[in-house]
C-alpha angles and dihedrals in degrees: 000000000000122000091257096059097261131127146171135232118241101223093235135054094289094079084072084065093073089081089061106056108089090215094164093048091051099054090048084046080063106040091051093050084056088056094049097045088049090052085054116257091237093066092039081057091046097047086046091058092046100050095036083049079054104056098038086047088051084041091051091062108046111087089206089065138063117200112228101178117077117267098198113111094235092045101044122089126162108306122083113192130186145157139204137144120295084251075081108052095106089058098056093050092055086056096051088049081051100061089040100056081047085052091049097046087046112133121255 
């Protein structure tokens, strides 16, 4: 696709890939990678660990939960996963309100 919108058919199967192709997510993927890497990769990393220690720590306490993911600092990265019944759900929600209203107090 051309920068003014316009485009033009290839004359076999492949003009139905265009669809495919996510051309608006990968230009905020980079993007976002560009913001990242402006912020410094080594305090994104830090502000990672301490969200994902949060929300193990706040699903470590609760008895409807069991943690998943590692809780151990070396073997943690980003992803927090958990699973309890849907009697639960309420409480899980309250957690991810929780880490976002730790994402949204984050310092600049």
């Amino acid at each position: 696709m051309g920068a003014e919108g316009d485009f033009t058919w290839h004359p076999n199967a492949s003009r139905y890939e265009f669809a495919t192709r996510n051309q608006a997510g990968f230009g905020g993927w980079a993007e976002s990678l560009r913001w990242l890497d402006s912020l410094g990769w080594e305090k994104v990393h830090s502000r990672v660990s301490q969200l994902s220690a949060h929300a193990s720590g706040a699903t470590q306490h609760l008895a409807k939960f069991q943690l998943v993911s590692p809780s151990e600092l070396f073997r943690r990265n980003g992803i927090v996963w958990c699973y309890g019944s849907r009697l639960v759900l309420r409480a899980w929600i309250s957690i991810i309100d929780y880490v976002k209203r730790m994402i949204c107090s984050s310092p600049q």
